[in-house]
N, C-alpha and C positions, 0 to 999 in steps of 0.2 A: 741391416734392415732399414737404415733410415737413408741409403742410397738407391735410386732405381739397379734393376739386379739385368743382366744378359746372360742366358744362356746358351753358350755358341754349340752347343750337340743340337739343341731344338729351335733354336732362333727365337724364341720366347724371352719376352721381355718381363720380368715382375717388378711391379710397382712399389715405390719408398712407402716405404711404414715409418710414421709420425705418435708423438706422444699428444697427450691433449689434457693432461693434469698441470698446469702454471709450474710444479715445484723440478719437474725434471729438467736436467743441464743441457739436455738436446734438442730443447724449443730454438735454439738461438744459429743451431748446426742443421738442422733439418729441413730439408726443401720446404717452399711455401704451399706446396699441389699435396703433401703427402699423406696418405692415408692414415686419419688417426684413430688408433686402435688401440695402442700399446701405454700404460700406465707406470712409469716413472715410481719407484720405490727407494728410497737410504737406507739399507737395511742396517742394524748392530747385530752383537752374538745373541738376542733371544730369537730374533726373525731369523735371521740364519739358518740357527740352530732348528725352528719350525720349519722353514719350508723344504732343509733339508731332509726331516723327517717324513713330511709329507710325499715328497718325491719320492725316496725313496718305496715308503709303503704302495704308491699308483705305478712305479715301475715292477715291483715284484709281487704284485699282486693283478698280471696283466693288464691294466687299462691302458699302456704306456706301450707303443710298440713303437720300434724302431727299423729302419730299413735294410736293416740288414743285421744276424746274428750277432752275438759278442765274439763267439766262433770264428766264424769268417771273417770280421773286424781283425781280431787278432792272426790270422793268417796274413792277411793280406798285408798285416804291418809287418811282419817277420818275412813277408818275402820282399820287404826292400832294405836296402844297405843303412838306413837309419835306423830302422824297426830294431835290425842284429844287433848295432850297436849300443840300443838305449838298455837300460837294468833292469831287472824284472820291475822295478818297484816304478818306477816310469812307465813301464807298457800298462801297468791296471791304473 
């Protein structure tokens, strides 16, 4: 995110996303033009552990959509030669 992005299907170019809080390590990595947006965090196991929960509850409790099925995600990895070869416990 903190690189300009090209889309070669659309020709669409999206813009670097920049942090703007002093404590994060990608002030020094991050273009000078970049749009700052994104807030720099150190997490340990309490925050972890919160925003894991948090997520969780906004993903299964729909606020949280994604582009495409876990269904289809998972099809679409078993129909390539990596997908077959990886362990159940790898593909979730």
């Amino acid at each position: 995110m903190i690189k300009e992005t090209h889309d070669p299907d659309t020709g669409e170019i999206y813009p670097a996303y920049g942090f703007f809080n002093e404590e994060s390590k990608y002030l020094t990595t991050q273009p000078r033009n970049a749009i700052k947006i994104l807030y720099g965090i150190k997490a340990n196991g309490a925050i972890n552990s919160a925003m894991h929960s948090a997520l969780f509850a906004k993903v299964y409790s729909g606020h949280v959509k994604f582009l495409i099925s876990e269904q289809n995600a998972r099809g679409k990895l078993l129909a390539t030669r990596r997908g077959q070869r990886m362990s159940p416990e790898a593909r979730n």
